[in-house]
C-alpha positions as CSV (number, residue, x, y, z in Angstrom):
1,X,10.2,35.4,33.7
2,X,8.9,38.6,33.9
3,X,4.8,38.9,32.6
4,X,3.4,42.3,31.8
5,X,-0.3,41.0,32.4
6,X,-1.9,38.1,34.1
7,X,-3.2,36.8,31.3
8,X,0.3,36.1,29.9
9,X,1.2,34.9,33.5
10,X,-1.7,32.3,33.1
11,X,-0.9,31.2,29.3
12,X,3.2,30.5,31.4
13,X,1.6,28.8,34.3
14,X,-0.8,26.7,31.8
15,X,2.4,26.1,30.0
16,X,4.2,24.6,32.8
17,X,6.2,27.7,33.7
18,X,7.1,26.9,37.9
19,X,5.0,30.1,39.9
20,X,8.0,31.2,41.8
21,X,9.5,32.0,38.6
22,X,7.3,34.4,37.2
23,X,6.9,37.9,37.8
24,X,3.9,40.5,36.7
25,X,5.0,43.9,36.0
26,X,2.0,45.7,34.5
27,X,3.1,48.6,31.9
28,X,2.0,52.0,31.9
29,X,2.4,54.5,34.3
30,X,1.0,55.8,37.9
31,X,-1.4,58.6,37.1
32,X,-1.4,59.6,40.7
33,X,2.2,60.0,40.7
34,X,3.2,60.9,37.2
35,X,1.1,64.0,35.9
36,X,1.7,67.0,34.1
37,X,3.4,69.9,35.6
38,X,2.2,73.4,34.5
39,X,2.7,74.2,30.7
40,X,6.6,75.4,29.5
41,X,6.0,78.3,27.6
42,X,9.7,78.4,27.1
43,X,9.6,74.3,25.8
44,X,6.5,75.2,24.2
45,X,8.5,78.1,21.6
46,X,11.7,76.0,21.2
47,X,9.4,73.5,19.5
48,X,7.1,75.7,17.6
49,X,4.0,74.6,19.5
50,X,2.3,77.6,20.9
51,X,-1.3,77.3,20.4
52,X,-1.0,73.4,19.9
53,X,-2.0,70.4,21.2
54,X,0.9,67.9,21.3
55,X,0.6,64.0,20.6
56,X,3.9,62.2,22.4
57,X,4.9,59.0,21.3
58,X,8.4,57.6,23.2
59,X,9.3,54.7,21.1
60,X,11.7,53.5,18.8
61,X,10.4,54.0,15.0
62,X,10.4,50.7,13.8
63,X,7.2,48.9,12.2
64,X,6.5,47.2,15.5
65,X,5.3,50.5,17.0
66,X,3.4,50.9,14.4
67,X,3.5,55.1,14.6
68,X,3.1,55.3,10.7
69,X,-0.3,54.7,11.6
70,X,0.0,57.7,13.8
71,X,1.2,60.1,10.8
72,X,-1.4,58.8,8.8
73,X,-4.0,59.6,11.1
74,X,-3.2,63.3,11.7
75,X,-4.3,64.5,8.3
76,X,-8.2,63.5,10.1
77,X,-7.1,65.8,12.9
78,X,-7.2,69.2,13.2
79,X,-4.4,71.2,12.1
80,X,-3.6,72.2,15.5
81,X,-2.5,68.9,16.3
82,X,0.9,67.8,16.3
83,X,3.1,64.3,16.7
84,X,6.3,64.6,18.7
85,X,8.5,61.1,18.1
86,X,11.9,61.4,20.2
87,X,13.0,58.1,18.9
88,X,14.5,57.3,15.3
89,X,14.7,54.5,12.9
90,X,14.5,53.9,9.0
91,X,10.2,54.3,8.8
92,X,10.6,58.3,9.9
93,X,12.2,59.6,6.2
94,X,8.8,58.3,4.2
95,X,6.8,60.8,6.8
96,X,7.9,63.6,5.2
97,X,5.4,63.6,2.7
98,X,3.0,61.7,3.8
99,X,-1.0,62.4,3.6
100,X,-0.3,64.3,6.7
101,X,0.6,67.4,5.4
102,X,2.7,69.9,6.6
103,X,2.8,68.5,10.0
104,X,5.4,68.2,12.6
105,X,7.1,65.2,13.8
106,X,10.5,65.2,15.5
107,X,13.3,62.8,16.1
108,X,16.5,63.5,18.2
109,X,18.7,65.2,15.1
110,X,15.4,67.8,14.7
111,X,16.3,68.6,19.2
Protein backbone atom coordinates (compact mmCIF):
# COMPACT_ATOMS: atom_id res chain seq x y z
CA UNK A 1 0.00 0.00 0.00
CA UNK A 2 1.50 3.03 -0.97
CA UNK A 3 1.10 6.15 1.97
CA UNK A 4 1.77 9.75 0.92
CA UNK A 5 2.51 10.78 4.59
CA UNK A 6 3.51 9.02 7.77
CA UNK A 7 0.71 9.97 9.49
CA UNK A 8 -1.41 7.85 7.12
CA UNK A 9 1.36 5.12 7.33
CA UNK A 10 0.71 5.21 11.17
CA UNK A 11 -3.35 5.30 11.08
CA UNK A 12 -2.36 1.54 8.44
CA UNK A 13 0.15 0.27 10.83
CA UNK A 14 -2.43 1.11 13.87
CA UNK A 15 -4.89 -0.60 11.74
CA UNK A 16 -3.12 -3.71 11.40
CA UNK A 17 -1.65 -3.10 7.95
CA UNK A 18 1.81 -5.69 8.03
CA UNK A 19 5.07 -2.88 7.77
CA UNK A 20 6.63 -4.57 4.87
CA UNK A 21 3.65 -3.76 2.99
CA UNK A 22 3.50 -0.16 3.12
CA UNK A 23 5.23 2.34 1.24
CA UNK A 24 5.65 6.32 1.92
CA UNK A 25 5.89 8.41 -1.11
CA UNK A 26 5.58 11.97 0.03
CA UNK A 27 3.84 14.41 -2.82
CA UNK A 28 5.09 17.45 -4.12
CA UNK A 29 8.11 18.08 -5.85
CA UNK A 30 12.07 18.58 -5.31
CA UNK A 31 12.69 22.37 -5.28
CA UNK A 32 16.37 21.67 -5.70
CA UNK A 33 15.88 19.87 -8.74
CA UNK A 34 12.63 21.16 -10.36
CA UNK A 35 12.78 25.07 -10.67
CA UNK A 36 11.94 27.52 -13.07
CA UNK A 37 13.96 28.00 -16.21
CA UNK A 38 14.24 31.62 -17.45
CA UNK A 39 10.88 33.31 -18.54
CA UNK A 40 9.42 32.25 -22.51
CA UNK A 41 8.70 35.38 -23.90
CA UNK A 42 7.60 33.39 -26.89
CA UNK A 43 5.15 31.04 -24.29
CA UNK A 44 4.48 34.06 -22.51
CA UNK A 45 2.61 35.84 -26.06
CA UNK A 46 0.94 32.62 -27.28
CA UNK A 47 -0.97 32.82 -23.99
CA UNK A 48 -1.58 36.46 -23.75
CA UNK A 49 0.42 36.81 -20.46
CA UNK A 50 2.92 39.52 -20.99
CA UNK A 51 3.06 41.63 -17.96
CA UNK A 52 1.27 38.88 -15.84
CA UNK A 53 1.77 36.83 -13.09
CA UNK A 54 0.51 33.28 -13.77
CA UNK A 55 -1.30 30.92 -11.13
CA UNK A 56 -0.84 27.02 -12.49
CA UNK A 57 -3.04 24.58 -11.33
CA UNK A 58 -2.37 20.73 -13.10
CA UNK A 59 -5.41 18.87 -12.04
CA UNK A 60 -8.33 17.47 -13.33
CA UNK A 61 -11.55 19.99 -12.87
CA UNK A 62 -13.66 18.06 -10.83
CA UNK A 63 -15.19 19.22 -7.32
CA UNK A 64 -12.45 17.27 -5.52
CA UNK A 65 -9.83 19.83 -6.56
CA UNK A 66 -11.76 22.17 -5.43
CA UNK A 67 -10.27 25.08 -8.16
CA UNK A 68 -13.77 26.87 -8.24
CA UNK A 69 -12.45 28.12 -5.20
CA UNK A 70 -9.54 29.31 -7.09
CA UNK A 71 -11.73 31.37 -9.73
CA UNK A 72 -13.55 32.73 -7.03
CA UNK A 73 -10.65 34.05 -5.36
CA UNK A 74 -9.10 35.98 -8.29
CA UNK A 75 -11.67 38.69 -8.37
CA UNK A 76 -9.56 39.66 -4.55
CA UNK A 77 -6.49 39.68 -6.72
CA UNK A 78 -5.10 42.00 -8.71
CA UNK A 79 -5.96 42.17 -12.25
CA UNK A 80 -2.65 41.15 -13.28
CA UNK A 81 -3.18 37.82 -12.00
CA UNK A 82 -4.12 35.01 -14.02
CA UNK A 83 -5.32 31.05 -13.55
CA UNK A 84 -3.94 28.61 -16.07
CA UNK A 85 -6.02 25.03 -15.60
CA UNK A 86 -4.67 22.45 -18.30
CA UNK A 87 -7.08 19.92 -17.23
CA UNK A 88 -10.91 19.75 -18.07
CA UNK A 89 -14.12 18.52 -16.59
CA UNK A 90 -17.87 19.62 -16.33
CA UNK A 91 -17.09 22.55 -13.23
CA UNK A 92 -14.87 24.78 -15.96
CA UNK A 93 -18.22 26.08 -18.23
CA UNK A 94 -19.86 27.88 -14.90
CA UNK A 95 -16.31 29.94 -14.71
CA UNK A 96 -17.11 31.84 -17.43
CA UNK A 97 -19.02 34.25 -15.67
CA UNK A 98 -18.16 33.97 -12.47
CA UNK A 99 -17.29 36.94 -9.84
CA UNK A 100 -13.96 36.70 -11.42
CA UNK A 101 -14.39 38.89 -14.17
CA UNK A 102 -12.85 38.92 -17.25
CA UNK A 103 -10.11 36.67 -16.26
CA UNK A 104 -8.30 33.98 -17.96
CA UNK A 105 -8.43 30.34 -17.30
CA UNK A 106 -7.55 27.66 -19.88
CA UNK A 107 -8.29 24.11 -20.57
CA UNK A 108 -6.67 21.88 -23.32
CA UNK A 109 -9.46 22.96 -26.32
CA UNK A 110 -8.39 26.89 -25.33
CA UNK A 111 -4.11 25.29 -26.29
Amino acid sequence: MVMINPVMRQAALAAGAPPEKLKTVTIGADVSHFTPGPVSAALRARFGLEGRRVVFSPRSITPLYRQGVVVEALSQLPPDVVVMMPGSGPSQTSWRGSSAGPRRWASPTDW
